[in-house]
C-alpha positions as CSV (number, residue, x, y, z in Angstrom):
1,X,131.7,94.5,138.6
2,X,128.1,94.0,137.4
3,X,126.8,90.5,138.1
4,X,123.9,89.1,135.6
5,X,122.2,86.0,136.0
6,X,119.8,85.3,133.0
7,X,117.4,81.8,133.4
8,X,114.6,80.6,130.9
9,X,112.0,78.7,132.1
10,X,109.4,78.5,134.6
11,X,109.6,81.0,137.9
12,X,107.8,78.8,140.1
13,X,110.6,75.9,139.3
14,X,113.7,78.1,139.1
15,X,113.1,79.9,142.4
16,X,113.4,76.7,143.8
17,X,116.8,76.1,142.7
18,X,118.1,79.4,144.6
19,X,119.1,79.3,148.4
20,X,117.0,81.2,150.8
21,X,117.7,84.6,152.2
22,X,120.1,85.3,149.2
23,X,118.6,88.4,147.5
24,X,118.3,92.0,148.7
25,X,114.9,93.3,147.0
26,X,112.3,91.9,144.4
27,X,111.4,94.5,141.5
28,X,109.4,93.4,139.0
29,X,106.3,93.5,136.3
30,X,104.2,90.2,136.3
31,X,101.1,89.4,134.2
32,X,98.6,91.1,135.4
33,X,95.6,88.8,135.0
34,X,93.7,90.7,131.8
35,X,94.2,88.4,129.1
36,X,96.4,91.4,127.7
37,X,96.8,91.3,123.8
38,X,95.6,87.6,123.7
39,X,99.0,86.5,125.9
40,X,98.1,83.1,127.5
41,X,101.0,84.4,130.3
42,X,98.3,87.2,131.5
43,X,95.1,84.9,132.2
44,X,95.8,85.5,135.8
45,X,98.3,87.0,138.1
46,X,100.9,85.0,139.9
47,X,99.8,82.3,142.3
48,X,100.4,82.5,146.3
49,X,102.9,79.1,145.8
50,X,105.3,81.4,143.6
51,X,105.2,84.4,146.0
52,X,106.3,81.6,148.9
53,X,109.1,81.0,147.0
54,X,110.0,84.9,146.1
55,X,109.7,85.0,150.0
56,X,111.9,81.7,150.7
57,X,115.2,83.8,148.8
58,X,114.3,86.9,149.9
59,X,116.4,88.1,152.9
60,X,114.3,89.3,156.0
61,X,113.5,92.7,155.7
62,X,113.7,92.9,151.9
63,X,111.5,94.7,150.2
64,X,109.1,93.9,147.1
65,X,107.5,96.0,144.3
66,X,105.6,94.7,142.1
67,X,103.1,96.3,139.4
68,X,100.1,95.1,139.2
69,X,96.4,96.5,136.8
70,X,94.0,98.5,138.5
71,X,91.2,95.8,138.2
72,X,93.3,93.0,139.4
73,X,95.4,94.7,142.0
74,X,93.3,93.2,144.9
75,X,94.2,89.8,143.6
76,X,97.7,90.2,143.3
77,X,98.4,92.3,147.0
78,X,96.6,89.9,148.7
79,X,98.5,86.4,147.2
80,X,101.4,88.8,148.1
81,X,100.2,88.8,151.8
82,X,98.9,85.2,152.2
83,X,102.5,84.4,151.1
84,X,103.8,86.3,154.6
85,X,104.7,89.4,153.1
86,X,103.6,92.8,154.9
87,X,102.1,94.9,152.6
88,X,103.9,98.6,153.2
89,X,101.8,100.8,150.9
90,X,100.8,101.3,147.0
91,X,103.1,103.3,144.5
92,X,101.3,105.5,142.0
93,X,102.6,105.4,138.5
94,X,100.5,108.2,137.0
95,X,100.7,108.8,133.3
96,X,98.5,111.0,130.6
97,X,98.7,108.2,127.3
98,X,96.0,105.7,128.4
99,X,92.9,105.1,125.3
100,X,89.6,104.7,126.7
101,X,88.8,101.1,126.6
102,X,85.1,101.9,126.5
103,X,81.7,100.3,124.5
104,X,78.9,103.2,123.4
105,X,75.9,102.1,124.6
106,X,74.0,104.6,123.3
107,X,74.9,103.2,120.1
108,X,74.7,100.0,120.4
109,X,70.7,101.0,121.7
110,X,70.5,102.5,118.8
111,X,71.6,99.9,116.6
112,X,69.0,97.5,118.9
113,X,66.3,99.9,118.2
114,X,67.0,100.2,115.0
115,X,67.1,104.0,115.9
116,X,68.2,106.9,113.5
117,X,71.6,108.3,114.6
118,X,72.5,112.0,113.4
119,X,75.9,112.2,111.5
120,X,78.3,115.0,113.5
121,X,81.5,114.2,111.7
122,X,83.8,112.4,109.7
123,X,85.9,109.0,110.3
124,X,89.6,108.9,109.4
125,X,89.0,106.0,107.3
126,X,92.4,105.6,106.6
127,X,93.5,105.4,110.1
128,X,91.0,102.5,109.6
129,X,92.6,100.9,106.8
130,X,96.0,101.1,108.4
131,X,94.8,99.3,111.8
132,X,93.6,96.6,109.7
133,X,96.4,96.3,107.4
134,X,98.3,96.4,111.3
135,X,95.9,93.7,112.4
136,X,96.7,91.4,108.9
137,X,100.6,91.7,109.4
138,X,100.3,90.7,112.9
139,X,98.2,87.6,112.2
140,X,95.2,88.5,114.5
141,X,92.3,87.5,114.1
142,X,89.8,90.2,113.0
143,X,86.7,90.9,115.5
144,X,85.4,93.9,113.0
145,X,85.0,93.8,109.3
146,X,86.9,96.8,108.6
147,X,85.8,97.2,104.8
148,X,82.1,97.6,105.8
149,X,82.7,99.7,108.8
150,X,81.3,103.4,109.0
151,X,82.1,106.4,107.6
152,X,80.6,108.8,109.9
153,X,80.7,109.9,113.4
154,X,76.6,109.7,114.7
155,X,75.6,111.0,117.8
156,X,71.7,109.6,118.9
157,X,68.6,110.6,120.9
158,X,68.2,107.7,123.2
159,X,68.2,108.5,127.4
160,X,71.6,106.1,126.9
161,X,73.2,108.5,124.6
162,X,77.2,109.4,126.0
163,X,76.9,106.2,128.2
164,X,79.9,103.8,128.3
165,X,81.5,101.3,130.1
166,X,85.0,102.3,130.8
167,X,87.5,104.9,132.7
168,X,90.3,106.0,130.8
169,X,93.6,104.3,132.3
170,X,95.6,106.5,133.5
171,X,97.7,104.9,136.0
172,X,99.3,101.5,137.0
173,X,99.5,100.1,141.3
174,X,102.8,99.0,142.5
175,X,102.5,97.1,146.0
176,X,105.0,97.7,148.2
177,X,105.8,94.8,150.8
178,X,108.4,93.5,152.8
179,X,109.4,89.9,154.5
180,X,109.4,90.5,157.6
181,X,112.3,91.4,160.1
182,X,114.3,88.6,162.0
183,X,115.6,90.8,164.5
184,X,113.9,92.4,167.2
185,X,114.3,96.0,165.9
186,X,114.7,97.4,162.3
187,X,118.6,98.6,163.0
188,X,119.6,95.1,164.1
189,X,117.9,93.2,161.1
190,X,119.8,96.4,158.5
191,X,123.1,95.2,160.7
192,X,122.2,91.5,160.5
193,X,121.2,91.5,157.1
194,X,121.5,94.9,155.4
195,X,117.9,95.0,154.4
196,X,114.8,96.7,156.0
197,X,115.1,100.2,154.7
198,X,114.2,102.2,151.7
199,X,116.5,104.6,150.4
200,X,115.1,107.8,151.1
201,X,117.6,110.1,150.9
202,X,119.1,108.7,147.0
203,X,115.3,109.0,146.3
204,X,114.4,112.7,147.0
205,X,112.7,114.3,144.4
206,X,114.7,117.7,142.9
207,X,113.3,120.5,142.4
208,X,114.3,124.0,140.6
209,X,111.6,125.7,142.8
210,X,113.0,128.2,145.5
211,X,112.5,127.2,148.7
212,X,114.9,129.1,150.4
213,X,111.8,130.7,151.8
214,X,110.3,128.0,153.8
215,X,111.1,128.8,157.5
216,X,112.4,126.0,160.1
217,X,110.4,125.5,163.4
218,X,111.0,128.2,166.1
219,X,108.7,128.1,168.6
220,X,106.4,124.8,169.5
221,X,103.4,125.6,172.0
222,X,103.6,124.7,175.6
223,X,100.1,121.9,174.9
224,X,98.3,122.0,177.9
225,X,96.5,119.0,179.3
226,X,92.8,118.7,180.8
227,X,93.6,122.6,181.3
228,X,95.6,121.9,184.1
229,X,99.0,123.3,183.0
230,X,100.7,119.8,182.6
231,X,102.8,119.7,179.9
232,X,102.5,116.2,177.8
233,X,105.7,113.6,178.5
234,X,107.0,114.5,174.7
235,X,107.6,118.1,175.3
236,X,110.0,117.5,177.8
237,X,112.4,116.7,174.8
238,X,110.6,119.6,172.9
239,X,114.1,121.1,171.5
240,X,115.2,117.9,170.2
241,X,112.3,117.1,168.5
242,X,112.6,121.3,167.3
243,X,116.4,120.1,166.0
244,X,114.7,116.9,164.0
245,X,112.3,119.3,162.2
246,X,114.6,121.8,161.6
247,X,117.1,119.4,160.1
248,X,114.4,118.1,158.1
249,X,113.3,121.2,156.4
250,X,117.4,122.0,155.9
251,X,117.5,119.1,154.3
252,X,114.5,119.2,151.9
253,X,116.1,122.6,151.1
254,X,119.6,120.7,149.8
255,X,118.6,118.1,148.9
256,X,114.9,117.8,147.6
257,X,112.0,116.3,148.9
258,X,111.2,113.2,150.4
259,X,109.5,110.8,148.2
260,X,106.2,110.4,147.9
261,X,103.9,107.2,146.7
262,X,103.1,108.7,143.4
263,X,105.1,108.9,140.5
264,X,104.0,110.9,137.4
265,X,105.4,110.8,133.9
266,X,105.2,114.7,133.2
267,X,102.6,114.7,130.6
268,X,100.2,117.9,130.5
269,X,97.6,115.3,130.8
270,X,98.9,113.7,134.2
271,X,99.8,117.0,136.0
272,X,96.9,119.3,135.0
273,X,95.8,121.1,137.6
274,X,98.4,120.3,140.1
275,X,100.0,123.1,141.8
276,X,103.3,122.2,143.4
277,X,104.3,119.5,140.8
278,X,107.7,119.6,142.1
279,X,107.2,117.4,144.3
280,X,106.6,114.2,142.9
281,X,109.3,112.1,140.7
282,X,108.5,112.2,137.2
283,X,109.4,110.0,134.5
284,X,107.8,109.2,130.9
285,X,106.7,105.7,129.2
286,X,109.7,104.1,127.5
287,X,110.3,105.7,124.1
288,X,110.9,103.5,120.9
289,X,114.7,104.3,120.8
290,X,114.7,103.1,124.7
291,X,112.7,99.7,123.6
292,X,115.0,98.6,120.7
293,X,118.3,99.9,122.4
294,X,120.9,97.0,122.1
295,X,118.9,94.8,119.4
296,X,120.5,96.2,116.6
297,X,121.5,92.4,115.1
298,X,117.5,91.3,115.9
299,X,114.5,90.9,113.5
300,X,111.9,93.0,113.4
301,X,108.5,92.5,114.4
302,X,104.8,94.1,114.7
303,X,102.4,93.9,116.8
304,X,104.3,93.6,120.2
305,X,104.2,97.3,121.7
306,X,101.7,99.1,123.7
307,X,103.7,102.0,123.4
308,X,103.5,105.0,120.8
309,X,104.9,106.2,117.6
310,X,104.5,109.8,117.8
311,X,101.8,110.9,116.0
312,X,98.0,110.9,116.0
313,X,95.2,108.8,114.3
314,X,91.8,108.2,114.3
315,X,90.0,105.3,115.8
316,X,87.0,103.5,114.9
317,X,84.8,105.6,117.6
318,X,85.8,108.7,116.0
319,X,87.9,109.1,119.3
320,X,91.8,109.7,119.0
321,X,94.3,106.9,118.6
322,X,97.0,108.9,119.9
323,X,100.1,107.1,121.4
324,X,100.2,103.3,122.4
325,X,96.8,102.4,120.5
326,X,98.2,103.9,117.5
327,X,99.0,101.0,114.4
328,X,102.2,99.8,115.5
329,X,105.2,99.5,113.2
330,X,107.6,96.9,113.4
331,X,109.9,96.9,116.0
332,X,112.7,94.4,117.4
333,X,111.7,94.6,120.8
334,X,108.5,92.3,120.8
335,X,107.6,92.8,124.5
336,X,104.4,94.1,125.1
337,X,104.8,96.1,128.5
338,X,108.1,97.6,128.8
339,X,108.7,99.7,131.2
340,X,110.8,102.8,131.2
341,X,114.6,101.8,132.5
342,X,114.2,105.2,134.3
343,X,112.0,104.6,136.4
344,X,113.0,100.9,137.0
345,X,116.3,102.4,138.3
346,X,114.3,104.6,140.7
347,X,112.7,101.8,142.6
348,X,115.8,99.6,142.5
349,X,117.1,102.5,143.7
350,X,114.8,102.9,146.4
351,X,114.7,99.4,148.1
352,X,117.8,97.6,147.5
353,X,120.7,98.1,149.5
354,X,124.3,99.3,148.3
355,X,125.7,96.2,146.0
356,X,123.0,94.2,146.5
357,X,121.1,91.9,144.3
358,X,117.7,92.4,142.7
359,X,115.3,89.3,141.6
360,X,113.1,89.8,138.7
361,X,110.8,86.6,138.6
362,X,109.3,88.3,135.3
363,X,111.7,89.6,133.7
364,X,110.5,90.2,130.1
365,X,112.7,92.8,127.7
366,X,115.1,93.5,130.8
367,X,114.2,96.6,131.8
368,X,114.9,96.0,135.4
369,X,118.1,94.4,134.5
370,X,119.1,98.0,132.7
371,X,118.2,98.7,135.7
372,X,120.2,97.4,137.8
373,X,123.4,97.9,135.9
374,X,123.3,101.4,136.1
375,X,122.4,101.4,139.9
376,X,125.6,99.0,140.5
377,X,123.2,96.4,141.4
378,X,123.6,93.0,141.0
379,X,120.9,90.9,139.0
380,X,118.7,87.5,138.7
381,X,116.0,87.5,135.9
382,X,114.0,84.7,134.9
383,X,111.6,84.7,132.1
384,X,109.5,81.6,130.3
385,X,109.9,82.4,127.0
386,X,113.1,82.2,125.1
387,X,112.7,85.1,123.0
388,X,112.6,87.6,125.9
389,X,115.1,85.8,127.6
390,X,117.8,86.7,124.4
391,X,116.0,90.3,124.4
392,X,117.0,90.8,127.6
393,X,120.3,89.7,127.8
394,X,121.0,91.9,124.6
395,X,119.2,95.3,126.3
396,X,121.1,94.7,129.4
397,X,124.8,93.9,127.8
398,X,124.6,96.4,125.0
399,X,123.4,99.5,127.7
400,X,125.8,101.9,128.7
């Protein structure tokens, strides 16, 4: 039977108030330091106290993920460490939806100079209208007069001209880190405490490519040494280490492949250009239907999303508004960064051990907790603000 444990208020406090070496993995989503949207939660990412605490209930050998932004991941792996964690590796999430965040210098030389800029096209100027009329319902406070913006899309003559300031996001770091072992050796601490491992075998990736082609290892060079016809110490176990390989490939065959650190979410955008694409686990940005599943009986609000309406508009550049940057329309799910249960359930998946218990420290819209319940995982969420807290507890109830 699934177990959910819901708790409002501070993390830093609540972890506290749970006994140490009592959950299996930590998956989570916390601020990520960039002042996102205004939210006073994402001034800065989580202190090295709170990750202490994460560490206290964590059993040894457990694993953490945690997102984290590109310009702030530093920050965040390294509180992770000075907390005791070992940091394993970085997960990937790669998707194709990210708006350049980007200032035109070029024009804003221009507009220095008081240079002449040639006109190239034409604004949608009621995409315009509509991401004000966005802005008004939401109660923001306006940074551009949108009734006296341009018309026209100017390209100028200056050496600064096609200059900007930003990448185009296109992906989001997920540490990987683990408490260390109490045991001596990795199988003892998985007998001792279950925890240790990652799943690798419930994460393979599938594939509908044939590989019924690929050949297993036959043969494996006698490696000579110093030229002197000594055979290295390994290859005196040559044809077990022949039966390892083969078994691998057999497997890989049956069963897909073994997971990689980069997940992608299957846009033409994310995979351009790659050939075996097979190989990597894919999964999309959460979907509207996905956000507001469960919150049938909840008011609707705008402004909270970062993700899309289908569709495309104009933006003020002239560039495409396509996706999450598009004018949002209300929704009941006012969480800002939801993330897509599927692949939620893929890293629970991955580092929590059969019927254990995942923490979520940030827990948001529930996501993880969605999660879990499909994974037969137990749960722990906390969250500081109330609203989420009843989002959640909805989402999670209400999903199948």
């Amino acid at each position: 039977m699934f177990y959910m444990q819901i708790i409002n208020g501070d993390s830093l406090v609540e972890l506290q108030k749970l006994p140490e070496n009592s959950v299996d993995s930590v998956v989570c989503d916390p601020p990520y330091g960039l002042s996102f949207m205004g939210k006073k939660w994402d001034y800065d990412v989580p202190t090295t106290e709170l990750w202490k605490e994460v560490y206290r209930v964590l059993k040894p050998g457990g694993h953490l993920l945690s997102f984290f932004g590109t310009r702030t991941y530093h920050r965040g792996a390294v509180r992770i460490e000075d907390a005791g964690f070992e940091i394993r590796d970085m997960v990937s999430w790669v998707y194709g939806s990210g708006f350049p965040k980007s200032h035109n210098i070029g024009k804003a030389v221009d507009k220095l100079q008081g240079n002449e800029r040639e006109i190239i096209g034409k604004k949608n100027i009621n995409a315009i209208k509509a991401l004000q009329k966005f802005k008004e319902q939401d109660g923001r406070t306006l940074k551009t007069d949108f009734s006296n913006v341009e018309k026209h899309i100017t390209k100028g003559n200056s050496p600064y001209e096609g200059w900007g300031t930003a990448l185009k996001p296109s992906n989001e770091p997920i540490v990987l880190a683990r408490k260390p072992l109490s045991e001596k050796t990795i199988a003892k601490n998985v007998l001792e405490w279950g925890t240790g491992g990652i799943n690798i075998d419930e994460c393979r990736v599938e594939s509908n490519e044939d590989m019924s082609n690929i050949k297993a290892f036959g043969s494996m060079p006698e490696n000579k040494v110093d030229g002197k016809g000594f055979s290295r110490p390994w290859m005196k176990d040559k044809q077990s280490i022949l039966d390892k390989q083969n078994t691998a490939i057999e497997k890989m065959k049956t069963q897909g492949r073994f997971p990689a650190n980069l997940i992608l979410d299957g846009s033409e955008e994310a995979t351009a250009g790659m050939g075996d694409k097979a190989r990597y686990f894919y999964v999309a940005k959460a979907s509207k239907k996905e956000r507001n599943g469960g919150l049938e009986g909840f008011e609707e609000k705008t402004g909270g999303s970062m993700m899309a309406n289908t569709g495309k508009v104009m933006g003020l550049g002239g560039a495409s508004l396509k996706g999450e940057n598009k004018p949002k329309q209300p929704e009941k799910n006012s969480h800002p960064t939801v993330k897509p249960v599927k692949l939620m359930q893929y890293l629970v998946r991955l580092v929590t051990p059969k019927g254990g218990t995942v923490l979520d420290p940030f827990m948001g819209s529930g996501s993880t907790g969605i999660a879990c319940k499909k994974e037969n995982f137990d749960f722990i969420g906390i969250d500081l603000d109330a609203e989420y807290c009843k989002i959640a507890e909805a989402r999670i109830f209400n999903s199948q």
